[in-house]
N, CA, C and O of each residue as an XYZ file, in Angstrom:
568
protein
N     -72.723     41.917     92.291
C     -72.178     41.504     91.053
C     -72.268     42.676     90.074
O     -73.253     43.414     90.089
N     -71.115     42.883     89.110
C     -71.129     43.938     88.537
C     -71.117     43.522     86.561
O     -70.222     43.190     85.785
N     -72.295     43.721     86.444
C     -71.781     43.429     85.064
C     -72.128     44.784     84.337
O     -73.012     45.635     84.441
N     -70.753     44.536     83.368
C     -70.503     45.860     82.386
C     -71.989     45.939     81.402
O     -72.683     45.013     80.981
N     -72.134     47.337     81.249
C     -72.990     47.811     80.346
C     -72.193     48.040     79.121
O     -70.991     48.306     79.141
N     -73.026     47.906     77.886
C     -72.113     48.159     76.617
C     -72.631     49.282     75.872
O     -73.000     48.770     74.815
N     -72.799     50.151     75.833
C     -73.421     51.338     74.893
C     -73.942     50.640     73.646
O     -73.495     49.629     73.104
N     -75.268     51.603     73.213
C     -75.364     50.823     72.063
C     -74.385     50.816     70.818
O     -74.100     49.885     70.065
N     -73.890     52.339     70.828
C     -72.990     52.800     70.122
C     -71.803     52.014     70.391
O     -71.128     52.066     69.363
N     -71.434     51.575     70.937
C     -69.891     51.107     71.273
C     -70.192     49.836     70.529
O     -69.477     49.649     69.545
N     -71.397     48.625     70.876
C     -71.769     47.506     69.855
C     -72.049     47.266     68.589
O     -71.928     46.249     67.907
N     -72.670     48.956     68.221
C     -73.114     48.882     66.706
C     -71.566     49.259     66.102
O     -71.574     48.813     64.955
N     -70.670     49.683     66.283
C     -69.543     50.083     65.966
C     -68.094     48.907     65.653
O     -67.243     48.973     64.765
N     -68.270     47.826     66.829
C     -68.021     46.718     66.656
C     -68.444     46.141     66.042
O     -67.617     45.665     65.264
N     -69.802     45.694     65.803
C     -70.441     44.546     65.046
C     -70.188     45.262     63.263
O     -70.084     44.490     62.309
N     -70.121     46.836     63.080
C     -69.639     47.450     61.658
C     -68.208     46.824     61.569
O     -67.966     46.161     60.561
N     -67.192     46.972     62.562
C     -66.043     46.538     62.326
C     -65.686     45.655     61.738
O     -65.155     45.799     60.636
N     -65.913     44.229     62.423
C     -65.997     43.153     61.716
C     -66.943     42.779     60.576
O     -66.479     41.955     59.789
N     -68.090     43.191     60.350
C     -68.598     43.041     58.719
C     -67.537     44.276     58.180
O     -66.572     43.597     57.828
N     -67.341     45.033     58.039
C     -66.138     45.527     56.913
C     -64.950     44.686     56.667
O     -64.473     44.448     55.558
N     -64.375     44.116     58.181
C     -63.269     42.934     57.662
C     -63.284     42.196     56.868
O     -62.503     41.981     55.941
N     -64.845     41.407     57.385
C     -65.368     40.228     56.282
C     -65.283     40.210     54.913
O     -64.757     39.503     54.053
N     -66.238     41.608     54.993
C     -66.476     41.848     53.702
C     -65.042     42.233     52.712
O     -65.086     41.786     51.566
N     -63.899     42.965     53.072
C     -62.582     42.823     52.792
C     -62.171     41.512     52.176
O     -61.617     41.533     51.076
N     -62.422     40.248     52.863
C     -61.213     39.111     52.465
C     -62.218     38.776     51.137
O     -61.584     38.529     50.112
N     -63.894     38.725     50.995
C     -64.300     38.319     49.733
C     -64.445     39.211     48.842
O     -65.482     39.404     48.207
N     -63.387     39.835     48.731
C     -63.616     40.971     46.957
C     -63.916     40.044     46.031
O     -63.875     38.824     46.184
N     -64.274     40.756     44.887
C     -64.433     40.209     43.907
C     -64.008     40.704     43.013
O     -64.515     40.539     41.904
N     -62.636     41.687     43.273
C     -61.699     42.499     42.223
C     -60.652     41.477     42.079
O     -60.221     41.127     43.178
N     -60.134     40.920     41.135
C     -59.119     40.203     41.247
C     -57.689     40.894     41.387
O     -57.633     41.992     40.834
N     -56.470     40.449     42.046
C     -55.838     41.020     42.438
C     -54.370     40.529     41.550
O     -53.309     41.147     41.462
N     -54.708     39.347     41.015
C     -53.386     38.746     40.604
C     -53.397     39.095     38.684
O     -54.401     39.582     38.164
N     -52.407     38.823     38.034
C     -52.472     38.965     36.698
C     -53.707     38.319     36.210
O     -54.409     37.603     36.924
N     -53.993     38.642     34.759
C     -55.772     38.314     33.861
C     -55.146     38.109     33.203
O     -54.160     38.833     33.066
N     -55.398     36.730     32.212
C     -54.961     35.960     31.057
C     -55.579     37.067     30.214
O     -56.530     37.717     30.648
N     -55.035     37.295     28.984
C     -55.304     37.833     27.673
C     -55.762     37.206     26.351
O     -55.084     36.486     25.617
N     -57.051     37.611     26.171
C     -57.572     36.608     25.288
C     -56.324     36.489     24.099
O     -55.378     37.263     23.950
N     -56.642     35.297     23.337
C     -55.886     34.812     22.606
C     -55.898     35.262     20.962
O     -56.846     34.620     20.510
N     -55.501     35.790     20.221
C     -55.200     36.836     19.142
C     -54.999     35.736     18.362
O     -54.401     34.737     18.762
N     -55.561     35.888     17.045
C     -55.661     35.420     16.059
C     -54.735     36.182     15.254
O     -54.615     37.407     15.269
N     -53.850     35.047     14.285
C     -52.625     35.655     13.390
C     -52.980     35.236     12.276
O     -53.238     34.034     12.208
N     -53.096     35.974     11.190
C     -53.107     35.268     10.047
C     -52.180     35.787      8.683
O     -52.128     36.962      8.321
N     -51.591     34.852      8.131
C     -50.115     34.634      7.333
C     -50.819     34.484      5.611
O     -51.682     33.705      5.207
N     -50.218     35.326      5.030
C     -50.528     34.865      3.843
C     -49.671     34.133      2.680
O     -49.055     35.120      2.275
N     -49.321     33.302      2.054
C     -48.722     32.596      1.174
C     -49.158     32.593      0.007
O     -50.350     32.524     -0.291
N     -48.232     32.667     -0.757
C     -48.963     32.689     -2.881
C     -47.695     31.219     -3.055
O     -47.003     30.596     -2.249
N     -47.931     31.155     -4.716
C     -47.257     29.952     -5.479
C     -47.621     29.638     -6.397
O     -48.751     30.113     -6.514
N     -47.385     29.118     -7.165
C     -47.721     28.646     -8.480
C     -47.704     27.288     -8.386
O     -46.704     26.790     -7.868
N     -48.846     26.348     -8.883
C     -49.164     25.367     -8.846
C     -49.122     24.650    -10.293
O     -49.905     25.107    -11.125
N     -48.225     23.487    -10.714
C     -48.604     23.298    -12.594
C     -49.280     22.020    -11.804
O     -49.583     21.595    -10.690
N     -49.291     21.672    -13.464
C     -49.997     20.154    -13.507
C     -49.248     19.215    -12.653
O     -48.029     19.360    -12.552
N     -49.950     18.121    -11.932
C     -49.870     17.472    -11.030
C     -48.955     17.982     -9.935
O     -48.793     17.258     -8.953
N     -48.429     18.986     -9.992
C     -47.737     19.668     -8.451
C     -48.126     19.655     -7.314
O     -49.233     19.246     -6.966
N     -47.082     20.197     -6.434
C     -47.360     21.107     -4.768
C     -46.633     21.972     -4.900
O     -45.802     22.226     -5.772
N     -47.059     22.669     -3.641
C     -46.362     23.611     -2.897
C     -46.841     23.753     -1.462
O     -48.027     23.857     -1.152
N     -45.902     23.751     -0.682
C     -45.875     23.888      0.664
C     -45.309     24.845      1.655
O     -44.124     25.179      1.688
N     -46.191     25.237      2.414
C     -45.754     26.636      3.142
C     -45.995     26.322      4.733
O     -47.092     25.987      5.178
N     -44.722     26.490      5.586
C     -44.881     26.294      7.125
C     -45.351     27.406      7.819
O     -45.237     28.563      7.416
N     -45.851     27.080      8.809
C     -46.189     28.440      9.995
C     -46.005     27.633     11.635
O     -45.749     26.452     11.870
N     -46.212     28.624     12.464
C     -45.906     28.053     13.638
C     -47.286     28.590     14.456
O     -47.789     29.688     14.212
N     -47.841     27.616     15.498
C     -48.911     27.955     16.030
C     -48.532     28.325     17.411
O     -47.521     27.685     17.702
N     -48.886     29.035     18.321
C     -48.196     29.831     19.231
C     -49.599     28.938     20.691
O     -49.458     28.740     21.898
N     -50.344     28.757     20.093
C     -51.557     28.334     21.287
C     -52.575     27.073     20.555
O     -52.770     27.128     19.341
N     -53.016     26.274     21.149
C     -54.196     25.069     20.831
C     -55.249     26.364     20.144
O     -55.340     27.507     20.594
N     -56.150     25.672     18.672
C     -57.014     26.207     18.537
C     -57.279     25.928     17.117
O     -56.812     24.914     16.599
N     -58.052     26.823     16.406
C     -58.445     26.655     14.791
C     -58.219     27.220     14.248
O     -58.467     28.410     14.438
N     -57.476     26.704     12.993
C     -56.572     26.628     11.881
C     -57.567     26.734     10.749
O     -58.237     25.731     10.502
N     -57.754     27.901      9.984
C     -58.376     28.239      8.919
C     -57.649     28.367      7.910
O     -56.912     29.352      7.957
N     -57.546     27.480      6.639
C     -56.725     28.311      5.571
C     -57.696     28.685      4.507
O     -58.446     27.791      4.116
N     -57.803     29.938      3.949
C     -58.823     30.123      2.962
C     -58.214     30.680      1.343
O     -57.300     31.491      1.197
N     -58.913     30.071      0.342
C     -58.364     30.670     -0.800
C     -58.860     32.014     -1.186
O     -59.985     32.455     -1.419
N     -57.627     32.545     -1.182
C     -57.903     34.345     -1.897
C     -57.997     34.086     -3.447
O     -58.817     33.328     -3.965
N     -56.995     34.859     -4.149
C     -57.040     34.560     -5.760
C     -56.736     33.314     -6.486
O     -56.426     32.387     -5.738
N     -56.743     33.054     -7.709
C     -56.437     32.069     -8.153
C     -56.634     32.506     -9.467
O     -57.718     32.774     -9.983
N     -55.137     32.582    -10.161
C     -55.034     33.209    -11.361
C     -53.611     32.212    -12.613
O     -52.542     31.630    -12.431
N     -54.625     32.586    -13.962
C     -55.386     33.394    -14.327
C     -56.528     32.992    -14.564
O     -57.197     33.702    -15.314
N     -57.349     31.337    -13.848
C     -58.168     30.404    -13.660
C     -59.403     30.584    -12.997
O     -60.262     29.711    -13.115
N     -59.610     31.575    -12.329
C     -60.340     31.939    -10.757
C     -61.253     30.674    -10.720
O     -61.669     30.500     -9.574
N     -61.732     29.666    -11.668
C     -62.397     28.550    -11.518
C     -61.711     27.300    -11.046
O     -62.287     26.309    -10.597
N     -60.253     27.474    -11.215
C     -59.855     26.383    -11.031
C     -59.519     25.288     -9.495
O     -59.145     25.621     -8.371
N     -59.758     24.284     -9.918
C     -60.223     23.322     -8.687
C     -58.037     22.981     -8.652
O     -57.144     23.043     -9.497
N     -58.128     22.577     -6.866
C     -56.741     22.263     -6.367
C     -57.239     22.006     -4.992
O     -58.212     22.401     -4.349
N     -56.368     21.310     -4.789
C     -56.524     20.762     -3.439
C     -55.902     21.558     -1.991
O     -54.840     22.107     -2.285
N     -56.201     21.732     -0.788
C     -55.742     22.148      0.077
C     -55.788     20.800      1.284
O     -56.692     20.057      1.667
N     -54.235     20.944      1.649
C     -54.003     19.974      2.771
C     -53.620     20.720      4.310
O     -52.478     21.169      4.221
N     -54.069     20.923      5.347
C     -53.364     20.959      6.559
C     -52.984     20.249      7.523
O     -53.677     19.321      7.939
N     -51.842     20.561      8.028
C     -50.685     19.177      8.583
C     -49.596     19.315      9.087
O     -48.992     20.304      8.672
N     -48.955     18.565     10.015
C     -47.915     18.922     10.697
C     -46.132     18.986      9.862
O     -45.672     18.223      9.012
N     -45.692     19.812     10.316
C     -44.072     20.018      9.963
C     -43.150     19.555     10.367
O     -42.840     20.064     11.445
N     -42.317     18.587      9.954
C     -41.169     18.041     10.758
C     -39.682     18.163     10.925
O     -38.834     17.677     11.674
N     -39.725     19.444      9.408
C     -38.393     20.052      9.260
C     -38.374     19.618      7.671
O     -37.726     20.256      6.842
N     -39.309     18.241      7.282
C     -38.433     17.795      6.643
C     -39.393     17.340      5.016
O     -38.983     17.182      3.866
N     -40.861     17.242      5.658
C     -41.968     17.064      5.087
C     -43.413     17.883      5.995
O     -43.649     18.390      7.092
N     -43.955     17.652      4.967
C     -46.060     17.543      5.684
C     -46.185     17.049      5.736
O     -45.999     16.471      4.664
N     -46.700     16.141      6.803
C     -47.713     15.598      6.984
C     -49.059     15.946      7.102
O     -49.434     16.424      8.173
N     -50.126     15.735      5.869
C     -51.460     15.928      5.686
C     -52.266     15.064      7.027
O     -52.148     13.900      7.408
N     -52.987     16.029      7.449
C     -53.731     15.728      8.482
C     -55.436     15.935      7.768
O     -56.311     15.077      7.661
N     -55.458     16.942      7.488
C     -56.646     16.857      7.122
C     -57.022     18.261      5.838
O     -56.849     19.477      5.919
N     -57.710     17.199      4.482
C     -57.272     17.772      3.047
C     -58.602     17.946      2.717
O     -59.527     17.476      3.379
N     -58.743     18.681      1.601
C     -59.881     19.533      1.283
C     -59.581     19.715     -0.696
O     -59.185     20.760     -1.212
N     -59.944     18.236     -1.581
C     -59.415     18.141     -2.434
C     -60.647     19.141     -3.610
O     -60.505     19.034     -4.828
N     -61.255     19.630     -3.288
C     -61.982     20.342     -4.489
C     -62.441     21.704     -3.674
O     -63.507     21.921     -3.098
N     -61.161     22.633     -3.832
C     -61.069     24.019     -3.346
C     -61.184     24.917     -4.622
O     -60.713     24.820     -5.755
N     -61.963     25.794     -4.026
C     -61.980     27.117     -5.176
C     -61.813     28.347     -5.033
O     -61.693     28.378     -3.808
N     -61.728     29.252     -5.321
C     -61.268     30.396     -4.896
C     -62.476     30.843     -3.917
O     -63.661     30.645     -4.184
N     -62.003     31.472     -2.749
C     -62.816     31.533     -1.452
C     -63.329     30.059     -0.643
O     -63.759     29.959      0.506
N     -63.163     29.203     -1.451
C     -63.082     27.941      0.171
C     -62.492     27.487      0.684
O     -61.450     27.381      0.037
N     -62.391     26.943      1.811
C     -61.424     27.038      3.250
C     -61.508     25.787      3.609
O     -62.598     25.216      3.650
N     -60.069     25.033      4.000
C     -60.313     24.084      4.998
C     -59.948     24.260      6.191
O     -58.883     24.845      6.385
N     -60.875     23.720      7.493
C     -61.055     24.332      8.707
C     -60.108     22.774      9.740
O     -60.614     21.701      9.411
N     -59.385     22.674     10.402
C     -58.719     22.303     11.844
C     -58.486     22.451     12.815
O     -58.720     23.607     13.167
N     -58.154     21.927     13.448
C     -57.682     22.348     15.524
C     -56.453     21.759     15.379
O     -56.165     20.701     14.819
N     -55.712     22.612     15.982
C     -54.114     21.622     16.665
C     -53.609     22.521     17.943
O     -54.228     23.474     18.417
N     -52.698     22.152     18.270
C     -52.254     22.577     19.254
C     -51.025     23.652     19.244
O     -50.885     24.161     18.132
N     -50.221     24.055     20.107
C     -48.989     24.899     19.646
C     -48.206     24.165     18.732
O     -48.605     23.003     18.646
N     -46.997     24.488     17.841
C     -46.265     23.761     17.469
C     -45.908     24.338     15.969
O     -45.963     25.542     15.722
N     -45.486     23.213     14.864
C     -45.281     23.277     13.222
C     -45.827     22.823     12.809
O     -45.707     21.599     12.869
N     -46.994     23.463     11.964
C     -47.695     23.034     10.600
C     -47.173     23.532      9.576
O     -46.158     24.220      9.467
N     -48.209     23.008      8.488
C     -47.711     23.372      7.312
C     -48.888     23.350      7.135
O     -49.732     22.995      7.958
N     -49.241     24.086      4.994
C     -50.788     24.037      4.091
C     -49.915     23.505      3.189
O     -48.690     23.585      3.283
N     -50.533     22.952      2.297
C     -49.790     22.282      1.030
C     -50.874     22.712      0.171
O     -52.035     22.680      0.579
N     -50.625     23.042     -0.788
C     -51.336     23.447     -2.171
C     -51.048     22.580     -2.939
O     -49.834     22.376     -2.979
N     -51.942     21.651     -3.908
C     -51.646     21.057     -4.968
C     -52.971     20.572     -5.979
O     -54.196     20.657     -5.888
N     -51.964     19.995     -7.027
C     -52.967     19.515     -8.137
C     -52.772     17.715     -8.057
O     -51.747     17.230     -8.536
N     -53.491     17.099     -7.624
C     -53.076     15.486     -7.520
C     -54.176     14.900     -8.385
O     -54.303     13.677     -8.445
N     -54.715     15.448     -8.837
C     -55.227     14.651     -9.919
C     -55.331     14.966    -11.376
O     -56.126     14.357    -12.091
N     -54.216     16.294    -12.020
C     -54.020     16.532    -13.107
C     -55.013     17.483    -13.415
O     -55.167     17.553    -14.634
N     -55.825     18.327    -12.710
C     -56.671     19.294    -13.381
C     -56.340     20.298    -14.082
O     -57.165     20.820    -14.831
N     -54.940     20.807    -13.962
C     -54.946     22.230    -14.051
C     -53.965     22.062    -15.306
O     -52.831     21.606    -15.449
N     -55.032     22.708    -16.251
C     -54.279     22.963    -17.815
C     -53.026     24.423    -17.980
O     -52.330     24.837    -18.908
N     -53.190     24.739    -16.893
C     -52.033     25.459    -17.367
C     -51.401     26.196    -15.628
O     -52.054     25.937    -14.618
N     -50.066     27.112    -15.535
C     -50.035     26.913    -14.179
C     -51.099     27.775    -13.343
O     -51.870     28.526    -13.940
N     -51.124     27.642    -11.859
C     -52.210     28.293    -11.569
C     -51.149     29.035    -10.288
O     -50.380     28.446     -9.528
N     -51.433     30.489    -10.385
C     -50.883     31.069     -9.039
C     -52.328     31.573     -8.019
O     -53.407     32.069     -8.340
N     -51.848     31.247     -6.924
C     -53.068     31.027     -5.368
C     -52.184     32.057     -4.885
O     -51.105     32.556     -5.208
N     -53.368     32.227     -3.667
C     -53.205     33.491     -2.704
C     -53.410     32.459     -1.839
O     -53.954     31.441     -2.266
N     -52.972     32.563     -0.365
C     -54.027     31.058      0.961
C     -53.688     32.038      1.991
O     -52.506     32.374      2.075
N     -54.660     32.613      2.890
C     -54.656     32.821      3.741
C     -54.727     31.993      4.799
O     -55.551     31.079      4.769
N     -54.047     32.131      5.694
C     -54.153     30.638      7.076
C     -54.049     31.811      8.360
O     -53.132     32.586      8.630
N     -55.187     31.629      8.925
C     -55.338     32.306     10.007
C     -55.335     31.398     11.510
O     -56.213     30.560     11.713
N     -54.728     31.552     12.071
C     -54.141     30.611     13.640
C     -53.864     31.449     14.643
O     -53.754     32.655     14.425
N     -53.686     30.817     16.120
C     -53.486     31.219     17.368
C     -52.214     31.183     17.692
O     -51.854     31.526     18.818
């Protein structure tokens, strides 16, 4: 009976072969496209606000996420109180989703929505403002 001898070399050479294959199919380099984190845009809007007014300004959200609008200036009042609303756009109105009625210069009302049309609405709804007031609103979104 003849059985083959295998060198050691000829086995250690094989048994390298196949662990390099192996090791081949589990990279851990990915090979296909990498999502890109998601970039924050932020839009700025001014207006003049009188007694009992609005003003309303649309934007478009490009990805789900949080919706910051913050007050910059507010002149020639910098004390003066107004309300901030954020809310969806329908072409035709706002809809206030969620309002933030005693804003001052530098405070923000904060939301989540999804892609789509919002709007910020600036206003005076309860008669505070003795004379008109022009705002800065930054709204920063995805």
């Amino acid at each position: 009976m003849n059985i083959p001898m295998f060198r050691p070399l000829s086995a250690f050479a094989f048994v390298l072969a196949i662990g390099l294959s192996a090791s081949a199919c589990d990279s851990d380099d990915p090979t296909g496209p990498t999502e890109e984190a998601p970039v924050a845009v932020t839009e700025t809007f001014s207006g003049t606000v009188t007694l009992n007014g609005a003003v309303r300004h649309e934007f478009v959200t490009q990805r789900a996420g949080t919706v910051t609008a913050t007050f910059g200036t507010l002149s020639p009042d910098s004390t003066a109180v107004l309300s901030v609303s954020l809310g969806t756009w329908n072409g035709q109105s706002c809809q206030a989703i969620i309002s933030r009625d005693d804003m001052t210069s530098g405070g923000s009302v904060v939301g989540t929505a999804s892609a789509g049309n919002f709007c910020v609405r600036v206003s005076d709804p309860n008669g505070r403002v003795a004379q008109p007031i022009s705002y800065e609103v930054n709204v920063t979104h995805f």
